[in-house]
SEFIDREN-563495 format. One record per atom (N, C-alpha, C, O, CB): residue number from 1; atom name; x, y, z. Coordinates in steps of 0.02 Angstrom, whole numbers, plus 32768, in hexadecimal, padded with zeros to 4 digits. Each point is the difference from the previous one (the first is absolute). Last residue first. Glycine has a CB too. Example, Ala and Ser with C-alpha at 12.3 -4.5 7.8 and 13.67 -1.06 7.14 Angstrom:
<seses>
    nr   atom      u      v      w
     2      N   8282   7F90   8162
     2     CA   802A   803B   8003
     2      C   7FD9   8037   8025
     2      O   8019   8037   8008
     2     CB   8022   7FA9   7F8C
     1      N   7FD4   7F02   8068
     1     CA   7FD3   803B   8000
     1      C   802D   803C   8000
     1      O   8034   7FFF   8021
     1     CB   7F6D   7FC6   801D
</seses>
This chain:
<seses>
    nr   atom      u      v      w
    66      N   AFBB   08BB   94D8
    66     CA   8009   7FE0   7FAD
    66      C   8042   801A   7FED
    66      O   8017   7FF3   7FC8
    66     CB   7F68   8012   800C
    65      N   800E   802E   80FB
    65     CA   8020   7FC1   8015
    65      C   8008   7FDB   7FA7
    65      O   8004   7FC5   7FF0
    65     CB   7FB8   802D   80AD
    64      N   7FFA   80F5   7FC7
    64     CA   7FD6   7FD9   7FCD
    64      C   8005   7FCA   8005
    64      O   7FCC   7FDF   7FFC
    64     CB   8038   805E   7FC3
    63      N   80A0   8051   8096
    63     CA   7FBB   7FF3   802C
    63      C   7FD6   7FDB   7FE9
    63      O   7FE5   7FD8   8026
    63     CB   801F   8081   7FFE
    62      N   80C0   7FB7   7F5B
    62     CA   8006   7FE8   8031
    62      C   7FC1   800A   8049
    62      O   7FF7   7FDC   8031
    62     CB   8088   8031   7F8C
    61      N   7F83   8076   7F83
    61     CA   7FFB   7FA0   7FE6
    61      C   8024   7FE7   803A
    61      O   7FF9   7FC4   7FF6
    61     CB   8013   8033   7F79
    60      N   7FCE   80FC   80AC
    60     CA   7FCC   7FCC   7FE9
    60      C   7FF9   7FC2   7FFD
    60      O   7FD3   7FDA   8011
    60     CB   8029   8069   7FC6
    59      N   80E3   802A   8022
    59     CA   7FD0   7FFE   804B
    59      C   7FCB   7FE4   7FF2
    59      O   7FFF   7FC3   800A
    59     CB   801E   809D   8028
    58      N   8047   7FC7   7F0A
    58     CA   801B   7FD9   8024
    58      C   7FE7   7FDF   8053
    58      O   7FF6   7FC9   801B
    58     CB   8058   8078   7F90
    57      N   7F6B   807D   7FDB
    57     CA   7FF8   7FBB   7FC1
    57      C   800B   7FCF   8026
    57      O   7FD5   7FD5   800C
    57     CB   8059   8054   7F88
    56      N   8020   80AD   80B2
    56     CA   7FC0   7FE9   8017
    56      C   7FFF   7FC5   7FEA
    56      O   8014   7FD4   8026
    56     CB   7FB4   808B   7FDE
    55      N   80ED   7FDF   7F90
    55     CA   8006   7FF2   805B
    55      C   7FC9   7FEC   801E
    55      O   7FFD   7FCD   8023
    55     CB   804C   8086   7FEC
    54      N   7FC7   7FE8   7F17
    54     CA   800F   7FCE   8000
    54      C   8009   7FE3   8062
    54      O   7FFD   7FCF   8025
    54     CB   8037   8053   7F43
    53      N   7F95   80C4   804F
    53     CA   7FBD   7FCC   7FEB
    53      C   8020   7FC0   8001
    53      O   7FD3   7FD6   8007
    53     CB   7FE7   8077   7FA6
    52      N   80D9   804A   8076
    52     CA   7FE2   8007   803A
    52      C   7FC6   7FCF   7FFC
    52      O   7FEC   7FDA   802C
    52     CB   803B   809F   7FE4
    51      N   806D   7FA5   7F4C
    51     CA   801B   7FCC   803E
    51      C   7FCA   8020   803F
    51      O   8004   7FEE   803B
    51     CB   809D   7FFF   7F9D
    50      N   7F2D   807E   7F51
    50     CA   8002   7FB2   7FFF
    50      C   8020   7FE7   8024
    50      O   7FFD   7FC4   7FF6
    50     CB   7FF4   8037   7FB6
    49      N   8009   80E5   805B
    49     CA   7FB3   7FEA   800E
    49      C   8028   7FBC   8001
    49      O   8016   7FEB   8035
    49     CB   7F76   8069   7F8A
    48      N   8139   8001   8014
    48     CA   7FF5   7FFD   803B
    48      C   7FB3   7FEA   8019
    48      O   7FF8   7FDF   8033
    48     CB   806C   8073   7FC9
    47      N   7FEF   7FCA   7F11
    47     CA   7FF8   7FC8   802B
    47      C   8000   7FFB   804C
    47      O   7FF6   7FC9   801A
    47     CB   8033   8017   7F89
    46      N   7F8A   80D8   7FD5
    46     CA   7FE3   7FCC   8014
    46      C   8022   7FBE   800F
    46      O   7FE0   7FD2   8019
    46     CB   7FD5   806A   7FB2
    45      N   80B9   8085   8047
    45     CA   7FAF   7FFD   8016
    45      C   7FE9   7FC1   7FED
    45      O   7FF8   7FD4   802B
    45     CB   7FEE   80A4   7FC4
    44      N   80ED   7FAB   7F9C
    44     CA   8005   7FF7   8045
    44      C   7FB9   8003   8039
    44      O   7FFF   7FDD   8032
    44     CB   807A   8055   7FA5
    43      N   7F8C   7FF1   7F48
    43     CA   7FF3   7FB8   800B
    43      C   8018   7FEF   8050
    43      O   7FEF   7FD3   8026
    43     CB   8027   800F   7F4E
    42      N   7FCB   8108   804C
    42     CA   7FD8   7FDD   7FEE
    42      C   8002   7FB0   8012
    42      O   7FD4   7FE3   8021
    42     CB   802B   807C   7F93
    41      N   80CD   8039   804A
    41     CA   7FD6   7FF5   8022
    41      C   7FBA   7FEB   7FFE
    41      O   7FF9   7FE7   8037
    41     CB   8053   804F   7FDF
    40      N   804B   7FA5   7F46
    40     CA   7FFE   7FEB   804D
    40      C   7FEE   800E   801E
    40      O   7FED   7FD4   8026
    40     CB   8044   801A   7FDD
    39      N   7F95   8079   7F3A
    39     CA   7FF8   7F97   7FF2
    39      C   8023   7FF6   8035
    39      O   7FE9   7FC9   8011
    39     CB   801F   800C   7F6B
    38      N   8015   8104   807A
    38     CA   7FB1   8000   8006
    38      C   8010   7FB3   800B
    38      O   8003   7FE5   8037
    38     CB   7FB1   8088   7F75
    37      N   8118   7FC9   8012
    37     CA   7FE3   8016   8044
    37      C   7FBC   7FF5   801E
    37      O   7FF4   7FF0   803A
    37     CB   8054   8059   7FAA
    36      N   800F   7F9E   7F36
    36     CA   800F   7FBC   8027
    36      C   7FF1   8017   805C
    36      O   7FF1   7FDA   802E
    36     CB   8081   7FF4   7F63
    35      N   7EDE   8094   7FA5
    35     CA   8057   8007   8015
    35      C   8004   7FB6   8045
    35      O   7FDC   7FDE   8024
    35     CB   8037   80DD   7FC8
    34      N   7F35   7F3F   7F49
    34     CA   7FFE   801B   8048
    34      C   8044   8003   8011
    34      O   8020   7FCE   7FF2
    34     CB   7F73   8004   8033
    33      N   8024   7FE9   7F0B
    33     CA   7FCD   8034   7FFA
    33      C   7FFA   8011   8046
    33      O   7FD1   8022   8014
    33     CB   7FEF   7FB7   7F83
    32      N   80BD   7F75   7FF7
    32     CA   8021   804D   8003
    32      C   7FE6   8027   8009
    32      O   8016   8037   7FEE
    32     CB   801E   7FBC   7FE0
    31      N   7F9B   7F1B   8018
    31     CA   7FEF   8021   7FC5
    31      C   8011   8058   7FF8
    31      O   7FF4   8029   7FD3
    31     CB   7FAE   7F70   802F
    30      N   808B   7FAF   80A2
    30     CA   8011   7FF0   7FC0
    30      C   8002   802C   7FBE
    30      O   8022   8005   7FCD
    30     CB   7FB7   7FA2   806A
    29      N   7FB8   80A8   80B6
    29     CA   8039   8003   8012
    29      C   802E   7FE7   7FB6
    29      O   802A   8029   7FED
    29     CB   7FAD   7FC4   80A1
    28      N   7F59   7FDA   7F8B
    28     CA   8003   8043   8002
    28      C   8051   801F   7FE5
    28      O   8016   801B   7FCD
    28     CB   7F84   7FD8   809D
    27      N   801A   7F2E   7FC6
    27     CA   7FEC   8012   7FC8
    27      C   8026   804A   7FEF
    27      O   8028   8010   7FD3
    27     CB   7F66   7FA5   8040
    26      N   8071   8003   80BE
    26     CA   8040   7FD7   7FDA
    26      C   7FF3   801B   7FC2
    26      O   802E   8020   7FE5
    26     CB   7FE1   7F6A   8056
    25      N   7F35   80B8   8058
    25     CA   803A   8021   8004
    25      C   8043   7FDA   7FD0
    25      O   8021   8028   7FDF
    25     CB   7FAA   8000   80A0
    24      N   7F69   7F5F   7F79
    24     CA   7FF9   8035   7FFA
    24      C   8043   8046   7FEF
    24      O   8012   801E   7FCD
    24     CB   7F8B   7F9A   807A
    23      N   8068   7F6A   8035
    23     CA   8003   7FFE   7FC6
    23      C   7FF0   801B   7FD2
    23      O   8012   7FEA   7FC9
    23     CB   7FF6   7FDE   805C
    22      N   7FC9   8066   80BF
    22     CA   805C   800E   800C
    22      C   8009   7FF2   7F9A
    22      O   8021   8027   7FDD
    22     CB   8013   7F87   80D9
    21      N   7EE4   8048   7F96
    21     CA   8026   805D   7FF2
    21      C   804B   8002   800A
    21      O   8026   8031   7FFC
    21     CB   7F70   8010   803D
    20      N   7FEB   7EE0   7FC3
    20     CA   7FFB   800F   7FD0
    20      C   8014   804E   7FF8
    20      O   800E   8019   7FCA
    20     CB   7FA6   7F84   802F
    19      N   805F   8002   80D1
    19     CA   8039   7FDC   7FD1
    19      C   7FFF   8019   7FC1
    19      O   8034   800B   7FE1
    19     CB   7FC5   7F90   8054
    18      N   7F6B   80B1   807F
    18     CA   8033   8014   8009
    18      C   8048   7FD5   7FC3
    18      O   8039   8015   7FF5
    18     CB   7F80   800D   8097
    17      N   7F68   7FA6   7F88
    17     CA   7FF7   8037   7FEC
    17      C   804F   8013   7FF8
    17      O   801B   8008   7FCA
    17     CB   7F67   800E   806B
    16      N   8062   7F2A   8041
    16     CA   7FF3   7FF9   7FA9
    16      C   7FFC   803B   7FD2
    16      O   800F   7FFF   7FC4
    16     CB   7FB0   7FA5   805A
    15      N   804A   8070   80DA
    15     CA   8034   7FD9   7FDB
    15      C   7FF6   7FF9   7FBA
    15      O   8023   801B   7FD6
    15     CB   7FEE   7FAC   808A
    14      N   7F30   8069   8003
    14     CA   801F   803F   800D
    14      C   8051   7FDF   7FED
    14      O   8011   801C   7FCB
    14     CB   7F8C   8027   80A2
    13      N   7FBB   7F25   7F94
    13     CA   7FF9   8023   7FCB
    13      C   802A   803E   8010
    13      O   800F   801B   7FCB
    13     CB   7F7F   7FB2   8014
    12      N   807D   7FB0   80DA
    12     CA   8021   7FCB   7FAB
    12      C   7FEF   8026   7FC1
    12      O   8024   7FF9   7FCE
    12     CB   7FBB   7F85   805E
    11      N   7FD9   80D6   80B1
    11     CA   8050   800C   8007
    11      C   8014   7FE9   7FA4
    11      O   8022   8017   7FD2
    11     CB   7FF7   7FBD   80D7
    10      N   7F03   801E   7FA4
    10     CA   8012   8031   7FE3
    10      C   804C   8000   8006
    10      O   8019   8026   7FD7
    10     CB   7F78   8011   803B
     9      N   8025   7EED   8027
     9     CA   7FF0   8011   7FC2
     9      C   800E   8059   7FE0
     9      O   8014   800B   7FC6
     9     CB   7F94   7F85   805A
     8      N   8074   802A   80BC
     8     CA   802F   7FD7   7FE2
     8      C   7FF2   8006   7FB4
     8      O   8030   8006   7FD9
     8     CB   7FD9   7FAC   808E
     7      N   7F60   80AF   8028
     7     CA   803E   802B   8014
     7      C   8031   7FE3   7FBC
     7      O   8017   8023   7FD2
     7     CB   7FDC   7FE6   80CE
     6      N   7F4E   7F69   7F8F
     6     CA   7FE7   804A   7FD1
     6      C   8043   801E   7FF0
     6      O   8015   8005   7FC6
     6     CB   7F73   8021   807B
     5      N   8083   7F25   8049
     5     CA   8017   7FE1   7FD6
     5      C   7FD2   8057   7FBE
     5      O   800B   800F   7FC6
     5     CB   8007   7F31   8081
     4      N   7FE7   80E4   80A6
     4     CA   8040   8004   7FEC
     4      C   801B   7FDD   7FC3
     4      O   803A   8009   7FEF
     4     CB   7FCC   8009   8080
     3      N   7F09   8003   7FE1
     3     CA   8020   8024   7FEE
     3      C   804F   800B   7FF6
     3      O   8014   802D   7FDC
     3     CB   7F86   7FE4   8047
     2      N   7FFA   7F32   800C
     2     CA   7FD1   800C   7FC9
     2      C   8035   8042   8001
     2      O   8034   7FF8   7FE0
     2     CB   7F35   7FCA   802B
     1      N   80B6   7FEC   80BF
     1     CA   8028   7FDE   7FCD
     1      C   7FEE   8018   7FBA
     1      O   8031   8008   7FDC
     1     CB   7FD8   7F94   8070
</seses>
């Protein structure tokens, strides 16, 4: 159990990571310093990490029973 609430914690910082390089990229992208091609595909990466991390996330907390 100890280790899957570890798991649950690297998923939550790896999400958090992942929000601050999509708000990162928006920046990017505002300020014209990445083509609209690059700024999709890019956000298209990561939001695909983030439904995958939201999926685990998910599994977890339902083993977790939280």
């Amino acid at each position: 159990m100890g280790e899957m609430k570890r798991t649950k914690a690297d998923l939550e910082r790896a999400k958090e990571a992942l929000l601050k390089e999509l708000e990162r990229l928006e920046e990017l992208k505002a300020k014209g310093e990445i083509s609209e091609e690059e700024y999709a595909k890019k956000r298209g990466d990561i939001e695909r990490k983030l439904v995958e991390i939201m999926d685990r996330l998910a599994q977890l907390k339902f083993l977790l029973g939280s």
